[in-house]
N, C-alpha and C positions, 0 to 999 in steps of 0.2 A: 487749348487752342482749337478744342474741337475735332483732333483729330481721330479715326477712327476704323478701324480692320477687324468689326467685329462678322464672326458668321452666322448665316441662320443655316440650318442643315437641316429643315424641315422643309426648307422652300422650294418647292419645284415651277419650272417654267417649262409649262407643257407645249406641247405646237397647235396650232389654228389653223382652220379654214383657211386659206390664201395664203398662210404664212410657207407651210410646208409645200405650197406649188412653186412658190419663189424661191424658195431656199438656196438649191443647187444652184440657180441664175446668181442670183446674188454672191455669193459664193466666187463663180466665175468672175462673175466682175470684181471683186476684189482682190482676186488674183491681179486682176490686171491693173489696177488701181495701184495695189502694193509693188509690182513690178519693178519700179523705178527704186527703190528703198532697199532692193536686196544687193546694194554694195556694202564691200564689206568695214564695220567702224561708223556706220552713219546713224543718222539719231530722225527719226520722225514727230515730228511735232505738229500739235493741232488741238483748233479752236472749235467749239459747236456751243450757240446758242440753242438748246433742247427746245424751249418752251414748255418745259415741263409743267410747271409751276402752275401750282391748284387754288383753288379757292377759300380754302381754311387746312389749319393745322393737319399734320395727318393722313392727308387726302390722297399725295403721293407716295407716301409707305404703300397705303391700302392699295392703290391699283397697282403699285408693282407686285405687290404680294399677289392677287388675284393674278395676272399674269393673262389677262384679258384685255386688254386696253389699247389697242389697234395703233396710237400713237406712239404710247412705250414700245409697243415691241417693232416699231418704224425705226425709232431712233437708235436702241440696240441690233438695228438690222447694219444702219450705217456707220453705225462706230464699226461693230467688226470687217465691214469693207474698207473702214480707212487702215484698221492695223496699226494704229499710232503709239510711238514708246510713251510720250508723254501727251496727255488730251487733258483739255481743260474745259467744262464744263459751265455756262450760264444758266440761268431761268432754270433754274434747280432749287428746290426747297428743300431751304436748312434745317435740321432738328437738331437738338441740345445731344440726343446720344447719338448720330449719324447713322441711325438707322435704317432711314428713308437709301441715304448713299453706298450703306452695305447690304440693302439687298439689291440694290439696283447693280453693282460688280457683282457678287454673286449671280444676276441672271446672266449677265457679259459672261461671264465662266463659263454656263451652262451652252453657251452659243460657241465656246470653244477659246472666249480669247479670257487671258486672266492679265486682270491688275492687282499685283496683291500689295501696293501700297497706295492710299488718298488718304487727303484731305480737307477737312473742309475749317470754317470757322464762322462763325456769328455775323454777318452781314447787316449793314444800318438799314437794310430795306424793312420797314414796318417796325422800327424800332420808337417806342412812344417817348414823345418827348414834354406832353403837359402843355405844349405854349401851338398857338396859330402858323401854322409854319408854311401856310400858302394865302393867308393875309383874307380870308376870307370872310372873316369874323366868329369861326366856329370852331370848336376842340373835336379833338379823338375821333377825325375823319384819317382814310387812308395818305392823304395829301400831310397832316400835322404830323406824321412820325419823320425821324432822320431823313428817310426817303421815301414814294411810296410803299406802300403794302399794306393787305388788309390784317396779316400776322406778322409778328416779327418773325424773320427768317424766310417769306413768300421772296420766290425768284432770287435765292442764292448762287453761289456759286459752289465748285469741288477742282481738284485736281488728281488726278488718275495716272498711276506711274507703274509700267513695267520693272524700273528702277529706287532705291531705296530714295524717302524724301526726309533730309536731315531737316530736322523738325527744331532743333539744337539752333541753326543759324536762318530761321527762317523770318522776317521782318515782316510786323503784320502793324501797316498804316489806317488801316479801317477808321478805328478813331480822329485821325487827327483834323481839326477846326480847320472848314474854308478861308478863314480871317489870320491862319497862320502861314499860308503860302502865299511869300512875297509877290508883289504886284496881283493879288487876287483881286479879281474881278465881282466884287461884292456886286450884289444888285441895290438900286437906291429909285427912291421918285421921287418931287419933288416937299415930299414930306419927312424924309430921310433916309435910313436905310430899310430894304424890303425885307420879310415885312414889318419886323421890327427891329431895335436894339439888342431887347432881350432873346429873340431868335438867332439873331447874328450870333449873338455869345456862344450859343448851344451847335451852332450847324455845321455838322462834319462835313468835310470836303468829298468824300467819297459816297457815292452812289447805294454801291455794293460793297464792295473791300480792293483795296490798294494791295497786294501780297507781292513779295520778293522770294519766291522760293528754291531755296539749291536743292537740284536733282542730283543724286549719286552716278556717275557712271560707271561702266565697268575699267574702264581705261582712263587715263586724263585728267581727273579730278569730275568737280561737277558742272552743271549746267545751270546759271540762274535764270529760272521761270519766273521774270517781271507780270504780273498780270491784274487785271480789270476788270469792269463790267460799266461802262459810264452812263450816265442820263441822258436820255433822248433831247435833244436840243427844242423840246417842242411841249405842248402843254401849261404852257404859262403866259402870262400878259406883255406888256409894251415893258415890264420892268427885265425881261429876257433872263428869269432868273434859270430857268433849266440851259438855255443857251452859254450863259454866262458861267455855270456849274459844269456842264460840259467841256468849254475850253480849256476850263484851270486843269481839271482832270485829266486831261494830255498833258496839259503844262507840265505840271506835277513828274513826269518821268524824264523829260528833261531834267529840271532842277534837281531829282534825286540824282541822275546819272554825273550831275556837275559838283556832289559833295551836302547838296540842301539839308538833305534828311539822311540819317542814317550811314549803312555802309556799301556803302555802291561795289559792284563788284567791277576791276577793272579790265576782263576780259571774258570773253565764252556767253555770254545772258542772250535772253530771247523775249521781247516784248509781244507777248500774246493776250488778246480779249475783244470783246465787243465793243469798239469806240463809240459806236454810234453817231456816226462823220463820214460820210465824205468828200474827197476833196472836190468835187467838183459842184455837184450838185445835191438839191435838196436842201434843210433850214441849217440855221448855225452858224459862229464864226469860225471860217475857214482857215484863218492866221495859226490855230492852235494845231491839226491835222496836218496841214501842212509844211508846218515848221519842222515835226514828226516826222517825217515823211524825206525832209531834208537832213537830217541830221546827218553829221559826217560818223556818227559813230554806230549809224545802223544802217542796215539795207532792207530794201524793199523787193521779194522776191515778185511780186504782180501778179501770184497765182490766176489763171483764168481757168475760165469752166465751157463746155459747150453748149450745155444749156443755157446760160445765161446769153452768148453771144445769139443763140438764137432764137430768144426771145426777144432781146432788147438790140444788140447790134454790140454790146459792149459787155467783151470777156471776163469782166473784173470785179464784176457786181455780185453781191455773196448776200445778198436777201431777197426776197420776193414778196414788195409790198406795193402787188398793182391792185390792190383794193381794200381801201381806196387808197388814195395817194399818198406817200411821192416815188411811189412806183419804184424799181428794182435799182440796189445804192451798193456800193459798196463800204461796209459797216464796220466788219473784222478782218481781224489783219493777224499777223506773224512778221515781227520785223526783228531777224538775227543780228549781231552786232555784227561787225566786219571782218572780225574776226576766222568765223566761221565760212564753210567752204559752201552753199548751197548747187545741191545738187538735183532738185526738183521742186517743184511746189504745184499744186494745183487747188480746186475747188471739186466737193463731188455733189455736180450738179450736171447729170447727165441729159438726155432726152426725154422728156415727159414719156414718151411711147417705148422707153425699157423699161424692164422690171426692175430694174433698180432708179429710173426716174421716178416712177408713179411711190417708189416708196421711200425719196425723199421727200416727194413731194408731200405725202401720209404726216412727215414725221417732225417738221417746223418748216415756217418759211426762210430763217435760216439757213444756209447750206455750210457744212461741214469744210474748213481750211485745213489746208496740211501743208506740209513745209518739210524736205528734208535738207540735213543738213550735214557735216562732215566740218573734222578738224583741217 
């Protein structure tokens, strides 16, 4: 499955220039961040699209190992301000031994915070499939694999848990064919289906990977970590095949919640990842986000940010894509079942002019969700 807790004990992640003048700020503010989370029995949970994700194989072991790389150590500055039990990670590159993802917790350690259980697994991004798979007329471009990517495994995902991840009950839909979920919205033009027959045959539904994963807790049984990574509703023609790809991929946890696929759990889960929707504005069809978003069996905590409210006017928005457009969305989500008690939630996207804004800002345009939550 990919999973993997190995260590390097050779690796050291020394401090920088600017890093060690902000530390202590940072620091503070996560104090204050975590604040809300120090009741007692509660569970934090949280989303962050990294942008890690390099340009060939490899590329990301090496600059964590280097331990110079001003981005990385952005982004390990804000994890440890969010303090999350359980974080899930996007735009993270996959390798076969999870190397890249065990030195990356290893330097989280060295920053003070440990996860000493993740996960990762094999992601359709840059996975070759032999056939034209953006109708373009040409093979073995980043567009022709499952999903894009210039390597299989570019812009993976991981999961990072304070708490043990039974590995044993863990459902991984990564593979399964867009043509297998009912009422999927296949793309077609007037010459049939896009961009072929034989494509259709082959084309997973999933972006990046579909995961079901149960987190151990220490009380209560466990937690199921529903999560995602879905395709941008954008880059493609009048035949709307990313758009079209995109909804089903919401679809999709409804129908699993209703019995579809697999074994749904009936109480305690948490639908976390990067939709890449939302509901109001920006490309896409909105039926699929929205439906989401209704469902009577989860809720929507609305985390807001102050940053975001003041740049845009609107608390809710969790990337920063004003350049160029379509300008600042809200993309990722955290949606608890009903179960659960939520007792905070927010976005950490502060004021450009703190030392903890200017090093989100460093570290993706992304911003960091968090969610806590209570039996």
């Amino acid at each position: 499955m990919g999973f993997s807790n190995h260590q390097f004990p050779h690796l050291r992640y020394p401090d920088h220039t600017g890093v060690r003048a902000v530390g202590f700020l940072i620091t503070c503010v996560a104090i204050w961040v975590v604040a809300s989370a120090a009741q007692a029995d509660s569970l934090r949970v949280a989303t962050f699209n990294t942008e890690l994700s390099r340009r060939g194989p490899g590329l990301l072991l090496r600059d964590i190992v280097r331990g110079e790389d001003p981005q990385i150590i952005a982004t390990l500055d804000v994890i440890v301000a969010a303090q999350a039990d359980v974080l899930v990670l996007q735009d993270f590159d996959y390798d076969l031994t999870g190397a890249a993802l065990a030195a990356y917790t290893d330097a989280l350690r060295l920053k003070g915070l440990d996860y000493p259980y993740h996960f990762s697994a094999r992601p359709n991004t840059g996975m070759p499939t032999g056939l034209d798979m953006d109708g373009d007329g040409k093979l073995g471009e980043p567009r022709d694999a499952q999903s894009y990517g210039r390597f299989s495994g570019q812009g993976g995902m991981a999961i990072l848990s304070r708490y043990p991840i039974l590995l044993d009950q863990l459902e991984d839909f990564t593979a399964m064919l867009w043509r297998d979920l009912p009422g999927a919205l296949l793309p077609v033009t007037k010459d049939g289906p896009f961009p072929s027959q034989e494509a259709q045959a082959i084309q997973r539904l999933s972006t990046t990977n579909h995961w079901a994963v149960p987190v151990a807790l220490p009380e209560g049984g466990p937690v199921h970590i529903m999560t995602f990574h879905s395709s941008p509703p954008v880059f493609d023609g009048p035949e709307d095949r990313n758009g079209k790809r995109n909804h089903d991929e919401i679809v999709f946890w409804q129908q699993y919640l209703s019995g579809a696929f697999g074994t749904p759990p009936q109480e305690r889960f948490v639908l976390v990842g990067d939709l890449n929707q939302d509901p109001r504005d920006g490309e896409g069809i909105k039926s699929a986000i929205n439906g989401l978003l209704a469902d009577p069996r989860l809720q929507d905590p609305t985390p807001q940010s102050v940053g975001s409210t003041t740049a845009t006017g609107d608390p809710f928005d969790t990337v920063d894509w004003t350049d160029p457009v379509p300008g600042n969305l809200r993309v990722d989500y955290i949606l608890p079942s009903v179960d659960w008690r939520v007792l905070d939630a927010g976005v950490i996207w502060p004021d450009l002019d703190t030392p903890l804004g200017q090093t989100v800002t460093a570290a993706s345009r992304h911003r960091l969700v968090w969610v806590d939550i209570a039996r």
